[in-house]
N, CA, C and O of each residue as an XYZ file, in Angstrom:
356
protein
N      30.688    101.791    -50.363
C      31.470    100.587    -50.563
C      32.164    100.612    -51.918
O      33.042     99.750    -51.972
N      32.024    101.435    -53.181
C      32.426    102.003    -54.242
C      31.379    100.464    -54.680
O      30.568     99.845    -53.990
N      31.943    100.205    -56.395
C      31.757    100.159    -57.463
C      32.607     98.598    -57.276
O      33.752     98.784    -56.865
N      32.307     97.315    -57.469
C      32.995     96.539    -57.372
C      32.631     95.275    -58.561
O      31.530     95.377    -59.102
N      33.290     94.406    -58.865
C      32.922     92.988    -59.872
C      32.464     92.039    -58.443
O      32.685     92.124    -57.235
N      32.010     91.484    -58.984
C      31.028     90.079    -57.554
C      32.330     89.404    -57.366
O      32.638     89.021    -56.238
N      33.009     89.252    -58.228
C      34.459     88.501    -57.563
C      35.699     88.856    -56.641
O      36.513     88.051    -56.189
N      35.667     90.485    -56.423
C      36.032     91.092    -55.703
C      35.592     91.832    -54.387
O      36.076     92.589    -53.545
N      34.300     91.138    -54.702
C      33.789     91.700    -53.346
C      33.864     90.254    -51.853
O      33.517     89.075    -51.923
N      34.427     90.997    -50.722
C      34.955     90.468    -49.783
C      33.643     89.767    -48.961
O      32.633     90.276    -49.448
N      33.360     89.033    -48.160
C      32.253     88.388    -47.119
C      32.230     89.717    -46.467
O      31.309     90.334    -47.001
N      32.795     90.447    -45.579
C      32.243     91.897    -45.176
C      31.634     92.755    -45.914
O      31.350     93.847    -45.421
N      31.424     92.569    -46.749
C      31.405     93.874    -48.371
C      29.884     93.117    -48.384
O      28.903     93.644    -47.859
N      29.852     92.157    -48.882
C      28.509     91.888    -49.135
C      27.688     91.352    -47.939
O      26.459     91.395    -48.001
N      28.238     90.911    -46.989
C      27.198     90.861    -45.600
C      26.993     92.108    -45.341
O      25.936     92.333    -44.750
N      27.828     93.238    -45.649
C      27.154     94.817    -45.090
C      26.156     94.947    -46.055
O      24.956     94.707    -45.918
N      26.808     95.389    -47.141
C      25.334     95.109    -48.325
C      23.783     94.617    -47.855
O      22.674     95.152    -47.867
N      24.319     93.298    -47.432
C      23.030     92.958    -47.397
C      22.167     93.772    -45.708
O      20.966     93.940    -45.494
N      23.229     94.069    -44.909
C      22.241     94.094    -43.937
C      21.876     96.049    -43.953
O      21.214     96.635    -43.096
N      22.432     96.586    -44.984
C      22.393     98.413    -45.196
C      20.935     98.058    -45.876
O      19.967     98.709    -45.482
N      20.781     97.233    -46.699
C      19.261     97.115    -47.805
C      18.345     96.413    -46.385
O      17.313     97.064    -46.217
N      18.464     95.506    -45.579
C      18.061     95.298    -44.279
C      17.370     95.783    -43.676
O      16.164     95.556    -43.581
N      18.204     96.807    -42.972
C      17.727     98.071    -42.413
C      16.722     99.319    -43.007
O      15.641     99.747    -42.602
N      17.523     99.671    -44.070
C      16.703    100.385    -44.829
C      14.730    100.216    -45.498
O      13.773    100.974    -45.653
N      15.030     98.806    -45.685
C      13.413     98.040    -45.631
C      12.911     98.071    -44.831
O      11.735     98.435    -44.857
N      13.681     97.617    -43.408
C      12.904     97.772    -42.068
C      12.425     99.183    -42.478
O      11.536     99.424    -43.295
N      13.152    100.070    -41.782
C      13.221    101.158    -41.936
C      11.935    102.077    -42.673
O      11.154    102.800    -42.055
N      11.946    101.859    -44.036
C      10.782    102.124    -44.785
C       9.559    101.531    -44.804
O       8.509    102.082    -45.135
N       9.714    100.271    -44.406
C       8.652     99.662    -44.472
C       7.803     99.090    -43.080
O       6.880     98.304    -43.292
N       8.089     99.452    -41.775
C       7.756     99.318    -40.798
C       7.081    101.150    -39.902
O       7.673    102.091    -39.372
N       5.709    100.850    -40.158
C       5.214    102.626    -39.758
C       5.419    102.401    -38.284
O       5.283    103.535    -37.825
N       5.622    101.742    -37.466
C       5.837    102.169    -36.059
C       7.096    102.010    -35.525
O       7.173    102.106    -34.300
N       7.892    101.836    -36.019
C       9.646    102.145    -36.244
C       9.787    104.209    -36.365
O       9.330    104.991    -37.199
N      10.512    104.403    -35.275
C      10.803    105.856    -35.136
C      11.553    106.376    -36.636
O      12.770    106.243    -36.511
N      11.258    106.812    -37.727
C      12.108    107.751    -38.295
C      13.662    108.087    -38.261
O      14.397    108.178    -39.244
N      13.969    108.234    -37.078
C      15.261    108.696    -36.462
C      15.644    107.992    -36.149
O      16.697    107.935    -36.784
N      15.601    106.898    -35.253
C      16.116    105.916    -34.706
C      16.466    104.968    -35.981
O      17.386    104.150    -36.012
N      15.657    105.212    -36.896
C      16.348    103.900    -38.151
C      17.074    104.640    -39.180
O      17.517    103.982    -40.121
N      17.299    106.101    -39.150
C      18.364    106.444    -40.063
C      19.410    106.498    -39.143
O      20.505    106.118    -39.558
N      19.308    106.972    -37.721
C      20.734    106.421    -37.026
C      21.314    105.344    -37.436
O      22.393    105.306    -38.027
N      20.530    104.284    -37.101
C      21.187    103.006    -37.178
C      21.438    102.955    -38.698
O      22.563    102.554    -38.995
N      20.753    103.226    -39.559
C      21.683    103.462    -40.987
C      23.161    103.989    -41.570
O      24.088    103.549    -42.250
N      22.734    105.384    -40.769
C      24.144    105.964    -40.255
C      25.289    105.310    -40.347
O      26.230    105.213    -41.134
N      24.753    104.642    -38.730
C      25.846    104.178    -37.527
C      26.526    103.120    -38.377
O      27.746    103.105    -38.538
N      25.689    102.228    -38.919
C      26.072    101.144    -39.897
C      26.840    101.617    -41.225
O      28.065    101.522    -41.147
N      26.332    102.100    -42.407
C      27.192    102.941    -43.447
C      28.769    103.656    -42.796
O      29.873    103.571    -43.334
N      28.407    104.393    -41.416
C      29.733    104.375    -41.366
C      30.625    103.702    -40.425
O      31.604    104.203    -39.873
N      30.217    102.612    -40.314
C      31.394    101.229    -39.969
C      31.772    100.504    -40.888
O      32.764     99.793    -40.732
N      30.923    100.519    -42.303
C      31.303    100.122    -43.499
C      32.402    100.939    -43.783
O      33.517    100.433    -43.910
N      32.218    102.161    -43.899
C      33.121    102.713    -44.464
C      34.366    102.888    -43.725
O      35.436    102.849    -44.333
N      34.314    103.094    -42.342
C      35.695    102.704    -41.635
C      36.077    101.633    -41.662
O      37.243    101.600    -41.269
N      35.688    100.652    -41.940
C      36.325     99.082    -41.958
C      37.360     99.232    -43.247
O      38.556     98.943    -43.257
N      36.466     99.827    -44.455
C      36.877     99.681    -45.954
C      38.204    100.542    -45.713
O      39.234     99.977    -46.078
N      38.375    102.068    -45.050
C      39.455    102.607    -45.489
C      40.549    101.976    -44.027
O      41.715    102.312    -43.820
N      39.829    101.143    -43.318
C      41.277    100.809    -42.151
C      41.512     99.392    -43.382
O      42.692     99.041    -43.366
N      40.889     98.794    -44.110
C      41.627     97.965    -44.877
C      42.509     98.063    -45.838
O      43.322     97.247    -46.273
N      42.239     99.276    -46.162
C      43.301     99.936    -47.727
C      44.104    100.026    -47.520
O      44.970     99.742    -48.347
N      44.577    100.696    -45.700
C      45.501    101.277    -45.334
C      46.809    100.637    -44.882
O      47.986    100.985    -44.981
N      45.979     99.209    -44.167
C      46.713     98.271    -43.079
C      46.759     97.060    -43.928
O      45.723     96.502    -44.293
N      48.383     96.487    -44.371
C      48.151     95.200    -44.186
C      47.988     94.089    -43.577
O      47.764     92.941    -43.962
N      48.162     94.690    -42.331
C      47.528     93.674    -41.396
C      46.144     93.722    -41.151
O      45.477     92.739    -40.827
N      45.592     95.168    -41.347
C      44.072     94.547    -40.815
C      43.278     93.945    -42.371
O      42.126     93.529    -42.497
N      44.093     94.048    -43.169
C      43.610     93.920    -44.609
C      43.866     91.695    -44.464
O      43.126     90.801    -44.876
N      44.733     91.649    -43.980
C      44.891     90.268    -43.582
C      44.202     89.178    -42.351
O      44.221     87.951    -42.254
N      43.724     90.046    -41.664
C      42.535     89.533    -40.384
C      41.475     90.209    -41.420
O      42.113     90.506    -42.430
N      40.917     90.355    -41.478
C      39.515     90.707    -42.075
C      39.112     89.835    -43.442
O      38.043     89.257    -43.634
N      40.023     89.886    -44.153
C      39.988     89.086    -45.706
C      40.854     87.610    -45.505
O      40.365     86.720    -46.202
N      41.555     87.353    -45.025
C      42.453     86.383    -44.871
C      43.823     86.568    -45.719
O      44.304     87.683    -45.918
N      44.434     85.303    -46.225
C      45.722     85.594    -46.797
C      45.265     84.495    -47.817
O      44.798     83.456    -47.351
N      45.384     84.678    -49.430
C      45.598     84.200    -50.589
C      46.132     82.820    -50.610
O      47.258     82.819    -50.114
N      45.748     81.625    -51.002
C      46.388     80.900    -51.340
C      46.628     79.551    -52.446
O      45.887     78.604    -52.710
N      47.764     79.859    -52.864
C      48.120     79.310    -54.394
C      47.825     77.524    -54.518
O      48.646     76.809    -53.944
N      46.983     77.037    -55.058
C      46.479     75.888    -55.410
C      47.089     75.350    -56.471
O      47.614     74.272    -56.194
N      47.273     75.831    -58.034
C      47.605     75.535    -58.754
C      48.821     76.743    -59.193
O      48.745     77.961    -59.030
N      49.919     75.959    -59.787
C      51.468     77.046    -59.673
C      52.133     76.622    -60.812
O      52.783     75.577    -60.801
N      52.012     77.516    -62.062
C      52.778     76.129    -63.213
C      52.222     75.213    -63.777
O      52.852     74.303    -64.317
N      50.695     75.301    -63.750
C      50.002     74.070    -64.208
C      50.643     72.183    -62.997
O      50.316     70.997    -63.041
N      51.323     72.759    -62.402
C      50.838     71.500    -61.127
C      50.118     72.096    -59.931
O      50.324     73.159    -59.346
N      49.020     70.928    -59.667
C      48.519     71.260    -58.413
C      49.420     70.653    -56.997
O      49.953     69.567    -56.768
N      49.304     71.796    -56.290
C      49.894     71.759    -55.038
C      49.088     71.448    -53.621
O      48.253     71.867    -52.819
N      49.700     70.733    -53.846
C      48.732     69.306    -53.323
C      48.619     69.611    -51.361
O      47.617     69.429    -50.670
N      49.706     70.003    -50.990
C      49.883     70.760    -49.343
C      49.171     71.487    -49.197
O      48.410     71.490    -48.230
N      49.177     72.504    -50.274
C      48.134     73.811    -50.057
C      46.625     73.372    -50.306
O      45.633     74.052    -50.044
N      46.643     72.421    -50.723
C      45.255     72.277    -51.245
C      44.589     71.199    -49.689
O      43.462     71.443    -49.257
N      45.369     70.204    -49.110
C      45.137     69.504    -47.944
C      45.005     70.749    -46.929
O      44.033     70.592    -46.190
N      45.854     72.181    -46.639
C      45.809     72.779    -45.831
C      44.710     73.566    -46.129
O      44.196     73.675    -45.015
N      43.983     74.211    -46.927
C      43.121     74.728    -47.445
C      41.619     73.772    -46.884
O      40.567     74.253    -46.462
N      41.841     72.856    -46.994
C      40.168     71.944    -46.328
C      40.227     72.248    -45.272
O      39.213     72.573    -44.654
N      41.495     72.241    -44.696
C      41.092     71.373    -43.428
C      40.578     72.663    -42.251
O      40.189     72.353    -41.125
């Protein structure tokens, strides 16, 4: 997932996070859990992380369904008051 600040990291980024440390506990810490079967699924998981991350770099569209689209609240020191009603709701 590289090297990131907590403010840049996306709701996919850190829900994978959390469920790669997840697994991995299971994983280690459950003796009648197959070996193999839980580094697959480690695997299988690490690399859907990592295909998600580089189809996002690539695509701005899938970079826009996955993360959403940015939006400006304050512009100039006035708040923008539309964006901010469209933003709740």
């Amino acid at each position: 997932m590289g090297r990131k600040e907590i403010s840049h990291v996306t709701f996919f980024n850190f829900a994978s996070a959390i469920a790669i440390g997840s697994i991995t506990g299971t994983v280690v810490l459950t003796p009648t859990l197959n070996l193999g079967i839980g580094l697959y699924t480690l695997a299988g998981w690490s690399a859907l992380t990592i295909l998600i991350g580089v189809i996002d770099s690539k695509s701005k569209t899938a970079r826009n369904l996955l993360e959403g689209q940015p939006v400006i609240v304050i512009k100039q020191v006035e708040i923008m008051e539309e964006a901010m009603r469209h933003v709740r709701t």
